[in-house]
Backbone as CSV, one residue per row, in Angstrom:
resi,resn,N_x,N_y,N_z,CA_x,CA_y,CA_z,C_x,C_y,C_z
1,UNK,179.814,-33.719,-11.757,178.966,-34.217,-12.836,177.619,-33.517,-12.760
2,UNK,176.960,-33.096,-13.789,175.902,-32.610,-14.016,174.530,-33.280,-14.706
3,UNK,173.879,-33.299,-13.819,172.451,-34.069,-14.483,171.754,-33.018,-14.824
4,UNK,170.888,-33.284,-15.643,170.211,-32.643,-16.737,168.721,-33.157,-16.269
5,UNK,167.585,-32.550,-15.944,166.723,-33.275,-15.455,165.403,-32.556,-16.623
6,UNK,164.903,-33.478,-17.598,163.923,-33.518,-17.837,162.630,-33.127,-17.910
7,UNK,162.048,-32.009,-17.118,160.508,-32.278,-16.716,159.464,-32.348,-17.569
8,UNK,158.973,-33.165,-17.641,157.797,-33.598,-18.664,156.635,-33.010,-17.697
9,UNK,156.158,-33.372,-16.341,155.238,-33.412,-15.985,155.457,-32.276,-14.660
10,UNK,154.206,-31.847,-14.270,153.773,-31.024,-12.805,153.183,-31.830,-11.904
11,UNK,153.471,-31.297,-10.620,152.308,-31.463,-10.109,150.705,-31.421,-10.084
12,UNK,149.822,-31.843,-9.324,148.435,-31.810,-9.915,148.310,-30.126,-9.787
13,UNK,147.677,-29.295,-10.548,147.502,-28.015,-9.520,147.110,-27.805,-8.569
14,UNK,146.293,-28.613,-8.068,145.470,-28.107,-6.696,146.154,-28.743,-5.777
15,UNK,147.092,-28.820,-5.984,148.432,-29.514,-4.926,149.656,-28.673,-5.135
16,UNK,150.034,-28.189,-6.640,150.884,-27.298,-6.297,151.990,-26.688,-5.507
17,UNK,151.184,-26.127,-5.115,151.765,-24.705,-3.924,152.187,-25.403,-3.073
18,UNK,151.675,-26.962,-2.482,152.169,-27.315,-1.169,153.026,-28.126,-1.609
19,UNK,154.054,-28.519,-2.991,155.226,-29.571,-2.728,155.725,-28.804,-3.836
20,UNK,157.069,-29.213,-3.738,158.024,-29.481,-4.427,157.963,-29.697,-6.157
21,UNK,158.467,-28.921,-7.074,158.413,-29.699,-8.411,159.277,-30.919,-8.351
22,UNK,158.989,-31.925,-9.629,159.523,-33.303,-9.221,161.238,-32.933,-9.887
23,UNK,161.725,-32.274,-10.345,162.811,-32.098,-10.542,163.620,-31.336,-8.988
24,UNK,163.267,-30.907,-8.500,163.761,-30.226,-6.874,163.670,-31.538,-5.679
25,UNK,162.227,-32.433,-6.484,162.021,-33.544,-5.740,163.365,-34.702,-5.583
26,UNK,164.053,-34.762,-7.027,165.286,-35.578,-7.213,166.356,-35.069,-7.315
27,UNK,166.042,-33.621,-6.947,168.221,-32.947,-6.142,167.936,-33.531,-4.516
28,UNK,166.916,-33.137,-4.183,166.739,-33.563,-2.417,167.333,-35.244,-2.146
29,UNK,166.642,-36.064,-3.087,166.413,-37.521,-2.907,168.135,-37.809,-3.137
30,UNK,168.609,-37.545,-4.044,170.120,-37.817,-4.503,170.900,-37.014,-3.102
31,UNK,170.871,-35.948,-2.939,171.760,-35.135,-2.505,171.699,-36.229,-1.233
32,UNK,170.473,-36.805,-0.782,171.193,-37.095,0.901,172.339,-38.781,0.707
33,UNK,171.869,-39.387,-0.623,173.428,-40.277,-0.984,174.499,-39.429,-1.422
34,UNK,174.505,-38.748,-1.563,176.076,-38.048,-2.829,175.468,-36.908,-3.174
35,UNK,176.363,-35.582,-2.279,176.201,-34.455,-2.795,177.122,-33.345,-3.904
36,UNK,177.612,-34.602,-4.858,178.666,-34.523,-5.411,178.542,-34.100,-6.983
37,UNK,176.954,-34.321,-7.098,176.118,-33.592,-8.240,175.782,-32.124,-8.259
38,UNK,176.148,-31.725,-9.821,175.011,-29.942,-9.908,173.616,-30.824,-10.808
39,UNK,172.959,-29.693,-10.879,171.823,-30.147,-11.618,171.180,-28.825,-12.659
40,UNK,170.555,-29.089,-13.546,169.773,-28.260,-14.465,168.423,-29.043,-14.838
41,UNK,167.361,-28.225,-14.608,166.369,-28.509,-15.601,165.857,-27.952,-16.979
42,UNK,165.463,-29.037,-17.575,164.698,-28.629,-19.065,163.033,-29.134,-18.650
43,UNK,162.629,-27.848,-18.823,161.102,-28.513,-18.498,160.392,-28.105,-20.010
44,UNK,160.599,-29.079,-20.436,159.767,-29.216,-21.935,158.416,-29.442,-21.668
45,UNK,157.368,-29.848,-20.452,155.948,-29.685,-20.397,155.783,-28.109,-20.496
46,UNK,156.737,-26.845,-20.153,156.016,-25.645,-19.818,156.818,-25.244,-21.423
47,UNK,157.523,-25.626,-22.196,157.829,-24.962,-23.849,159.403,-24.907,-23.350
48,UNK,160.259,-25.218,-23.013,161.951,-25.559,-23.128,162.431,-26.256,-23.867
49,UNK,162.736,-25.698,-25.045,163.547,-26.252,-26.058,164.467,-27.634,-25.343
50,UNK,164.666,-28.829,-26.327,165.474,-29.740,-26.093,167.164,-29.387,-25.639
51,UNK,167.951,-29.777,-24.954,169.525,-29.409,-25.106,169.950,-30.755,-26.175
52,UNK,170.839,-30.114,-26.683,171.916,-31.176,-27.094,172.339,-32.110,-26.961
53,UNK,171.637,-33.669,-26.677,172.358,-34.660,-25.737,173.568,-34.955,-25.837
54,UNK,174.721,-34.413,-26.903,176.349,-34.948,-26.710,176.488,-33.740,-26.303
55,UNK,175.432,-32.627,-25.751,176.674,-32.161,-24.544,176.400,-32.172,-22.513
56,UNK,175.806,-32.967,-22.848,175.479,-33.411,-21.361,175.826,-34.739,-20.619
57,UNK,175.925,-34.769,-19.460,176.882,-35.736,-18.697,175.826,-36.677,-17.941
58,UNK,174.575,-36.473,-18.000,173.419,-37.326,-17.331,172.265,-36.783,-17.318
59,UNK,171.387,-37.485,-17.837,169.738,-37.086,-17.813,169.035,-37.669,-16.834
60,UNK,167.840,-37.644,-16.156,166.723,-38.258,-14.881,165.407,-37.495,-16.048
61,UNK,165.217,-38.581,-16.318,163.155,-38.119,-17.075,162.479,-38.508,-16.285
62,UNK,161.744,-37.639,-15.438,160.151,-37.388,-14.752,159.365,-38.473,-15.095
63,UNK,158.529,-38.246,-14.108,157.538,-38.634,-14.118,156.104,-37.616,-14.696
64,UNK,155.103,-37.851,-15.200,154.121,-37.171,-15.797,153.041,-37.583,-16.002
65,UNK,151.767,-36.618,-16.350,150.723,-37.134,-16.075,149.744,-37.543,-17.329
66,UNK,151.281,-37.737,-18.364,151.029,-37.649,-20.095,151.093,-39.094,-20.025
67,UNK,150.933,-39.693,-21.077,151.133,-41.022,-21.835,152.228,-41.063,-22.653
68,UNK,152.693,-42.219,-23.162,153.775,-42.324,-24.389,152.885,-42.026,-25.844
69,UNK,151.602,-42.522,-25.835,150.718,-42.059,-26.850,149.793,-41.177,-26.708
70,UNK,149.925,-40.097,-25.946,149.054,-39.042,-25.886,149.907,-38.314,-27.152
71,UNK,148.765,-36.914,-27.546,149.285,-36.119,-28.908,149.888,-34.715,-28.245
72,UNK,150.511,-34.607,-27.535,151.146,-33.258,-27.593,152.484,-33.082,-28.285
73,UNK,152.508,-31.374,-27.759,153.484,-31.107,-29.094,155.421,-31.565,-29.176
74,UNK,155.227,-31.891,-27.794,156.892,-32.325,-27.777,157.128,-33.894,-27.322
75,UNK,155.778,-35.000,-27.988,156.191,-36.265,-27.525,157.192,-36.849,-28.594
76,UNK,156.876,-36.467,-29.776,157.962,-36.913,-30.499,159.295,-36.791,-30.556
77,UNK,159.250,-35.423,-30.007,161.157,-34.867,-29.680,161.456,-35.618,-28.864
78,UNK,160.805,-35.830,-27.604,161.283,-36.687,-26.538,161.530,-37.924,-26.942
79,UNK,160.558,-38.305,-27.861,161.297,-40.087,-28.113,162.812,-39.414,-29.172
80,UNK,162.714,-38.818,-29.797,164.410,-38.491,-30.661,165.052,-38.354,-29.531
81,UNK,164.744,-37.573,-28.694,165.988,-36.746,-27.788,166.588,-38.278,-26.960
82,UNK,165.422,-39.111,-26.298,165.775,-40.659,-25.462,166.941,-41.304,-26.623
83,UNK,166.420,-41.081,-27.662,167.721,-42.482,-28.745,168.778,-41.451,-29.204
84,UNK,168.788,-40.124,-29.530,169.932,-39.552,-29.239,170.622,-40.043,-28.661
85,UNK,170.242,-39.214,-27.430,171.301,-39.545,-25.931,171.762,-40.790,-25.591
86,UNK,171.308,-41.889,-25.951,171.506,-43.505,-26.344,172.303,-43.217,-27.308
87,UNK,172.308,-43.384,-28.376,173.564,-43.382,-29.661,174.220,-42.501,-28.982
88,UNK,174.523,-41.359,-28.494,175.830,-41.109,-27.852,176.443,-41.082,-26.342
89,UNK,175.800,-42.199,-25.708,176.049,-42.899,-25.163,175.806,-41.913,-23.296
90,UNK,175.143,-41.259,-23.434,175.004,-40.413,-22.129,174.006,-41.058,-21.409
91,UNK,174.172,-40.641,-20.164,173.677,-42.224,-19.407,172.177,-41.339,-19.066
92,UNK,171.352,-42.279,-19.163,170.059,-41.545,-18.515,169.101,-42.605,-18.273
93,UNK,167.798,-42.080,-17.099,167.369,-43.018,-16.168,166.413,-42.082,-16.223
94,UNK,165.107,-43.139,-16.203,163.811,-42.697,-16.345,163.099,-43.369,-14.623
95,UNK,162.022,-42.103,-14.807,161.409,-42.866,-13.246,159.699,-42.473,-14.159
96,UNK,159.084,-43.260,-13.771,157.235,-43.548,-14.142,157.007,-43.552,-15.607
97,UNK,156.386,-42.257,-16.001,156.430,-41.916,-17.061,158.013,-42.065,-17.700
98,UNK,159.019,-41.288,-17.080,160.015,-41.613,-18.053,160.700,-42.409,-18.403
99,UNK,160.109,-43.351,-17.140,160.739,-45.334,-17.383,159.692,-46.177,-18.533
100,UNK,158.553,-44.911,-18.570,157.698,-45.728,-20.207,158.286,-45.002,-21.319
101,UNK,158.417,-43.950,-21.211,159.078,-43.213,-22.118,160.563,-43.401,-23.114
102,UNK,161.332,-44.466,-22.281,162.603,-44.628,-22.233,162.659,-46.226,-22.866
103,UNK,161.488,-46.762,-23.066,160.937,-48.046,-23.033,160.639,-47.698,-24.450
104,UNK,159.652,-47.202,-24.657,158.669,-46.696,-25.780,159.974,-46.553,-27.245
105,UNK,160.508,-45.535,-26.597,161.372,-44.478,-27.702,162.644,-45.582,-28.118
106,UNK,163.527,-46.601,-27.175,164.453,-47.652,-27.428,163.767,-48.821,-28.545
107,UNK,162.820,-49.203,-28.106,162.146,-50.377,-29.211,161.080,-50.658,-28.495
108,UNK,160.879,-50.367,-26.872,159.596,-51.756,-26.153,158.341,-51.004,-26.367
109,UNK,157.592,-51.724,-25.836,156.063,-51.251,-26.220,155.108,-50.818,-24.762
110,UNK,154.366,-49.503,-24.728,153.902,-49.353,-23.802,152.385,-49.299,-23.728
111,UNK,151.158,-49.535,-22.921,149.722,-49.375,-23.169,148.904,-49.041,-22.092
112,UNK,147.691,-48.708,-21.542,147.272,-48.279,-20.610,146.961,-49.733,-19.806
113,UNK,147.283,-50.310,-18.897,147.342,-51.788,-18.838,145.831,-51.997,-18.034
114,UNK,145.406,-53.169,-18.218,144.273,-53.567,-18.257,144.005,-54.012,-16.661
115,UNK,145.097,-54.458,-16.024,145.542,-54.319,-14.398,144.694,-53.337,-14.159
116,UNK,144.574,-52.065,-14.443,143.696,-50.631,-14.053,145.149,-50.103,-12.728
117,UNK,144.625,-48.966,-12.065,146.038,-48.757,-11.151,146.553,-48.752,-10.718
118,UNK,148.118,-48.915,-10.188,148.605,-49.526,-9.325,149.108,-48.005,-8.648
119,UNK,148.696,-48.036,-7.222,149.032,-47.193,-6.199,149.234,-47.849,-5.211
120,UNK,150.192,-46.679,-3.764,150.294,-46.927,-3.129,151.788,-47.258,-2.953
121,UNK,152.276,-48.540,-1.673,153.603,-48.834,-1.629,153.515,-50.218,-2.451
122,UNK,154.435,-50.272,-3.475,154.413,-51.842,-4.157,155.987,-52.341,-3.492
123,UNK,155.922,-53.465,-4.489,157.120,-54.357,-4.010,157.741,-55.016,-4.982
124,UNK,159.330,-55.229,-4.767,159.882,-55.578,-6.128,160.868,-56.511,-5.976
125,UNK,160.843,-57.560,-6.929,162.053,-58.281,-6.974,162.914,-58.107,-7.556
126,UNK,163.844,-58.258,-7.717,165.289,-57.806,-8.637,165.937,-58.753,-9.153
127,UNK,165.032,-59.450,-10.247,165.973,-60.404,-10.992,167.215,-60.343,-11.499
128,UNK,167.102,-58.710,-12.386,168.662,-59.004,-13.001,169.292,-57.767,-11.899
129,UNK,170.504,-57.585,-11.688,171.557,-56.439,-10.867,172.845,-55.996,-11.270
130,UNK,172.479,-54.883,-11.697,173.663,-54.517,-12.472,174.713,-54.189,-11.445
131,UNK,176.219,-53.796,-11.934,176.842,-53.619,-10.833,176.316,-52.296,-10.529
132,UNK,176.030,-51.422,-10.662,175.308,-50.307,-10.254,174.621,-50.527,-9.099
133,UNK,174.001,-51.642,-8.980,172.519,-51.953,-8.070,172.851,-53.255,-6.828
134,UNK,174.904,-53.284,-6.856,175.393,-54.095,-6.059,174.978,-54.245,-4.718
135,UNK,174.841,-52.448,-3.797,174.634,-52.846,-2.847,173.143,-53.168,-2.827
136,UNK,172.511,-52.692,-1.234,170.862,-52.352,-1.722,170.123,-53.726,-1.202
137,UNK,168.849,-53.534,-0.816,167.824,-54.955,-0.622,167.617,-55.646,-2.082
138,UNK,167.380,-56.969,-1.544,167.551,-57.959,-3.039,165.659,-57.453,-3.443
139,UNK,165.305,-56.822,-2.589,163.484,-56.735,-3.202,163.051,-55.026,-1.824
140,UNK,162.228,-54.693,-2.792,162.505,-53.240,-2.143,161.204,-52.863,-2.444
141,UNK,160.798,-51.700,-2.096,159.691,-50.966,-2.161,159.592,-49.349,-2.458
142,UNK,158.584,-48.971,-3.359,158.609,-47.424,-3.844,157.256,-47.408,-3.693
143,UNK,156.603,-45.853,-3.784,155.550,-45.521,-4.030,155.092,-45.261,-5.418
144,UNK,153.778,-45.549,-6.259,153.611,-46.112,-7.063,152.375,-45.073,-7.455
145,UNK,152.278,-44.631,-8.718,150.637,-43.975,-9.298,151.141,-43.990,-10.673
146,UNK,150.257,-44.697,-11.381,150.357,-45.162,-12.862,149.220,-46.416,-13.611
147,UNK,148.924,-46.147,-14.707,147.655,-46.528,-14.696,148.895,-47.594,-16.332
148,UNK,149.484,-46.854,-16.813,149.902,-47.642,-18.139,151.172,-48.253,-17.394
149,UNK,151.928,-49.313,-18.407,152.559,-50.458,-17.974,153.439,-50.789,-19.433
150,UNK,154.539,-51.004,-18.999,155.475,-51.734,-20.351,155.113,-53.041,-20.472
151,UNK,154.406,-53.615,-21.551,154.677,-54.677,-21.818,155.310,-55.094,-23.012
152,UNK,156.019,-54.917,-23.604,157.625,-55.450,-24.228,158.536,-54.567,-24.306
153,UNK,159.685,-55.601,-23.839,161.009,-54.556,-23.674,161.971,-54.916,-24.998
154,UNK,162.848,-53.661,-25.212,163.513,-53.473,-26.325,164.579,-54.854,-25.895
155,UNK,164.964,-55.311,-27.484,165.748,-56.556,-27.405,167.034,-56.161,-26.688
156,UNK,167.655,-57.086,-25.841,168.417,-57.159,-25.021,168.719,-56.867,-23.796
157,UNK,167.208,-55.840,-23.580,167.264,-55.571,-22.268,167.264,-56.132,-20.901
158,UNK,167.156,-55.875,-19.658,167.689,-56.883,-18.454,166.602,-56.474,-17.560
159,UNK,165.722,-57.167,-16.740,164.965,-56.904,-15.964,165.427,-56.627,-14.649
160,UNK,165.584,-55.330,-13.964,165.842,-54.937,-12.888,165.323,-55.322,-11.659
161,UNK,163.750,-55.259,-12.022,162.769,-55.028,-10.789,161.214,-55.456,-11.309
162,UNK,160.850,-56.215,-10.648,159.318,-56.649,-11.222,158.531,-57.450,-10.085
163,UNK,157.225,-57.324,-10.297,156.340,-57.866,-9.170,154.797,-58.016,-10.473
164,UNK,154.454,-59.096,-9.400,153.080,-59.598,-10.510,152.537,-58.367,-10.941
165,UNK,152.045,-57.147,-10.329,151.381,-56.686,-10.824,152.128,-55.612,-12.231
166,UNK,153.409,-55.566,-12.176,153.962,-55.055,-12.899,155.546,-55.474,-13.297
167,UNK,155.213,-56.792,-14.491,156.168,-57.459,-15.151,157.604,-56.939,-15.508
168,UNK,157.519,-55.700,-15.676,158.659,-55.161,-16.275,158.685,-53.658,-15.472
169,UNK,158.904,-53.508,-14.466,159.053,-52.494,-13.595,160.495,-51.589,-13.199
170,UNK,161.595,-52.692,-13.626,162.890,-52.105,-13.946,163.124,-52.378,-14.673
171,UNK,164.522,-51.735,-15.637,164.725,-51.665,-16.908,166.150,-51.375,-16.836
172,UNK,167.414,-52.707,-17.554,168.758,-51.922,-17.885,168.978,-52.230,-19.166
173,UNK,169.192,-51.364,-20.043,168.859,-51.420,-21.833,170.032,-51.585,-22.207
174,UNK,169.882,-52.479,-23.230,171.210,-52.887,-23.773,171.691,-51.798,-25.127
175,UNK,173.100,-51.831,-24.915,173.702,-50.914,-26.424,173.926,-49.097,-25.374
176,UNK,173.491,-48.964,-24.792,174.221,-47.930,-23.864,173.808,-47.437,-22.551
177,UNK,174.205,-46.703,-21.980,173.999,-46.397,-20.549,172.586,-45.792,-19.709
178,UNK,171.794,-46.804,-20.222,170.184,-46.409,-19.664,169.581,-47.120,-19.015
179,UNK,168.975,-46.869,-17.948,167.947,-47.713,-17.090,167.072,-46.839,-16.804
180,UNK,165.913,-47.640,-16.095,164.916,-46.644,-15.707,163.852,-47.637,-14.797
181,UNK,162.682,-47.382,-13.427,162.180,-47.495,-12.636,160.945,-47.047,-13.065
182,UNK,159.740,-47.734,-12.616,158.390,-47.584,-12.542,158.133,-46.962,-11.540
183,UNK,158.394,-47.256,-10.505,158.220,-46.513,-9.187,158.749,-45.278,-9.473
184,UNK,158.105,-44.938,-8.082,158.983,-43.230,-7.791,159.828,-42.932,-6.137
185,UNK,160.768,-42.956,-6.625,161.619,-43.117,-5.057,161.544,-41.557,-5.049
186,UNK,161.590,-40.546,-5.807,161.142,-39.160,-5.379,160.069,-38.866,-4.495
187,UNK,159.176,-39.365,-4.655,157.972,-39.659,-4.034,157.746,-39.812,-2.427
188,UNK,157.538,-38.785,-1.634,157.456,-39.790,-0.194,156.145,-40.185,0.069
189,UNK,155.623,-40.471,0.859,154.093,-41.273,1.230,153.289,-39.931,1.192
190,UNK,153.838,-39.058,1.780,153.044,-37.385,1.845,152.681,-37.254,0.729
191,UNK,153.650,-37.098,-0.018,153.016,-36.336,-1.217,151.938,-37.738,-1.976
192,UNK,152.328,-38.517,-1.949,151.714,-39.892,-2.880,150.211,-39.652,-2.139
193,UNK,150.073,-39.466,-0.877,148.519,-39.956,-0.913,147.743,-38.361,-0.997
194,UNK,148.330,-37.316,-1.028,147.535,-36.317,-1.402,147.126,-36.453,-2.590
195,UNK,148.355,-37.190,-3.666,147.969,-37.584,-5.321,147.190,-38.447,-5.230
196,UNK,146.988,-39.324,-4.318,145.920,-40.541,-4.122,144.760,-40.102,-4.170
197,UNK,144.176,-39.013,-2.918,143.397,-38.440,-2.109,142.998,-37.655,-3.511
198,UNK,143.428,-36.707,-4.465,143.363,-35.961,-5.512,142.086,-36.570,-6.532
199,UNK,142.887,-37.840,-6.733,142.385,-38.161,-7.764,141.285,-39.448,-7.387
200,UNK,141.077,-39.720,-5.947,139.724,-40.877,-5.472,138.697,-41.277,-6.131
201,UNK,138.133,-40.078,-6.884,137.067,-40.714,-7.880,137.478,-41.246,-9.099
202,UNK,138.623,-40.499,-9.504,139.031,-41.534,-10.601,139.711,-43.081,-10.214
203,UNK,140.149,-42.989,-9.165,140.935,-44.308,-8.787,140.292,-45.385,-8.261
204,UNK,139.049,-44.780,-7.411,138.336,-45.992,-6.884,138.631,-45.974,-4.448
205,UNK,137.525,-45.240,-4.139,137.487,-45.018,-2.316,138.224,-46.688,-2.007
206,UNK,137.839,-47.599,-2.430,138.571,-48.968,-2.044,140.163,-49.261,-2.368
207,UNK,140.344,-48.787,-3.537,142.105,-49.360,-3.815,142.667,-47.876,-2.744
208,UNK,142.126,-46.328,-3.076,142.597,-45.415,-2.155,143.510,-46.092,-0.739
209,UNK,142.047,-45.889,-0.305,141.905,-46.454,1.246,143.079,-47.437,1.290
210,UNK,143.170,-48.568,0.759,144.399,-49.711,0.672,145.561,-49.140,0.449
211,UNK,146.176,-48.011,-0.374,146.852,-47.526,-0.932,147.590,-46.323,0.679
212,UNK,146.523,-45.811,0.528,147.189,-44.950,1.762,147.599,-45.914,3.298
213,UNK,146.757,-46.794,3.429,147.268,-48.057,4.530,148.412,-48.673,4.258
214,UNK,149.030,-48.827,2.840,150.272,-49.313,2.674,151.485,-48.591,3.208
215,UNK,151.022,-47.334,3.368,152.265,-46.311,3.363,152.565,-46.383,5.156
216,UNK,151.745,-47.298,5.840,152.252,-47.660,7.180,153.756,-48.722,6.823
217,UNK,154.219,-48.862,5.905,155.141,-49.847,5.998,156.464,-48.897,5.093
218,UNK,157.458,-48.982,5.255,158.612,-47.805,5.089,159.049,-48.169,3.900
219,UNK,159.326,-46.882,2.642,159.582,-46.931,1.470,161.677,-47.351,1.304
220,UNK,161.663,-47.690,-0.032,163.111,-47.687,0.269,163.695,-46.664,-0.878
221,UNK,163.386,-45.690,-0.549,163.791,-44.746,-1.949,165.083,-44.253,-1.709
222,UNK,165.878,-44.384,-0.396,166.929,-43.649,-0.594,168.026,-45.152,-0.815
223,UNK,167.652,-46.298,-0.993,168.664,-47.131,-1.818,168.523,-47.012,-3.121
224,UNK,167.059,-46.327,-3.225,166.891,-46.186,-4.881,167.991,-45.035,-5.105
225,UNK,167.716,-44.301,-4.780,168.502,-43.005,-4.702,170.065,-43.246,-4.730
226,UNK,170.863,-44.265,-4.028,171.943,-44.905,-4.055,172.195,-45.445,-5.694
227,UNK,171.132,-46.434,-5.613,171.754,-47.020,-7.309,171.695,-45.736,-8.220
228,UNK,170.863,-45.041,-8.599,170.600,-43.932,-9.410,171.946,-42.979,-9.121
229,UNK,172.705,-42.547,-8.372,174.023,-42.302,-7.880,174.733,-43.007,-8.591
230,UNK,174.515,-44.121,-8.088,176.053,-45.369,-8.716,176.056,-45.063,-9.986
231,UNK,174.498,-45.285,-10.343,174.445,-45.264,-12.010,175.309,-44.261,-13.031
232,UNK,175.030,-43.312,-12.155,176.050,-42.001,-12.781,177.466,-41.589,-12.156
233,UNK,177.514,-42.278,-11.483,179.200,-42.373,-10.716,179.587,-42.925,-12.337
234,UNK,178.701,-44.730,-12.382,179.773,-45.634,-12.725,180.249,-45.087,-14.271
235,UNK,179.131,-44.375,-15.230,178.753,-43.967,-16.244,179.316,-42.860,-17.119
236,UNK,179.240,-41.957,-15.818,179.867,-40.568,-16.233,180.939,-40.354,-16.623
237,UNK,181.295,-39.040,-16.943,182.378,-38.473,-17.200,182.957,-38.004,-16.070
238,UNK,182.930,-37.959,-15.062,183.127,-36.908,-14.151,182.342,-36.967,-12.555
């Protein structure tokens, strides 16, 4: 099976050179559950035309350092290309940005949330569980940088994963094969607090400081990495 990976967003530049793009970030994260995937990227932040969504077998949308209402030139394709690939039923899973993105473009509503940002390691409960998300801790933890927040989800959808500070943090959408995560299980603590460390004056030396102290306590991204697997085991073609 072949995932199709998205990239909306880069790294910061002045970080660059020392990691990983976030699409290389989620062959690594998958491959150590199930190395049973190929992968391709479309990086529509650098000008890559859209593919076809009835001819692809699974999408993963990025994370980015855009908004659902910022004005560039390919936000609108991206919301067509998300309900495409929904009306024909190809399974795809958003992580940060593309879990607002995936939100936005289905029916829910997204805004820069008034919370201000949530970094660092958060924590999640898992109200609803799809069979996808059978095995796994009933409440888990990812690393977190995001300043906007879903607050309404498209009708019928199922709440995955949520914690006070972020109500609607997982997402399984009703009418076809999509979910998507606020967190970033791509993400390890390394790279998160250099993005922390990056951006300090915009974020605030106090939440920082808290933020990088969280990352003393161990992420669970490779069960994330498990369901996101299942998801496209259970889904796919192949």
């Amino acid at each position: 099976m072949k995932l199709t990976i998205i990239e909306s967003g880069l790294p910061p530049e002045d970080i660059r050179a020392d990691w990983p793009r976030y699409p290389a970030m989620f062959e690594a994260l998958i491959g150590q559950v199930d190395d049973g995937f190929t992968y391709e990227t479309c990086s529509i932040v650098t000008g890559d035309a859209f593919p076809d969504p009835a001819t692809l077998d699974g999408v993963i949308h990025t994370g980015s350092a855009y908004g659902v209402y910022d004005d560039v030139d390919w936000m609108a394709d991206l919301m067509g290309f998300i309900r495409d690939a929904a009306a024909a039923n190809v399974p795809q899973f958003g992580i940060c940005f593309g879990h607002q993105a995936m939100a936005e473009a289905l029916g829910g509503k997204v805004v820069k949330s008034d919370k201000g940002w949530g970094v660092g390691r958060h924590e999640y409960d898992t109200p609803h569980r799809p069979d996808w998300m059978g095995t796994g801790p009933e409440r888990f933890a990812l690393a977190v940088s995001h300043q906007d927040q879903v607050v309404a989800v498209p009708e019928g959808t199922h709440v995955t994963a949520r914690s006070d500070f972020c109500e609607y943090a997982g997402l399984a959408y009703a009418g076809s094969p999509s979910a998507s995560f606020q967190g970033h299980p791509e993400f390890d603590a390394g790279f998160c607090s250099a993005l922390h460390e990056l951006r300090r004056e915009r974020i605030g030396s106090d939440l920082v400081d808290d933020a990088l102290a969280s990352f003393a306590a161990p992420l669970d991204s490779v069960s994330v990495a498990r369901w996101m697997a299942d998801f496209f085991r259970a889904h796919g073609a192949g």
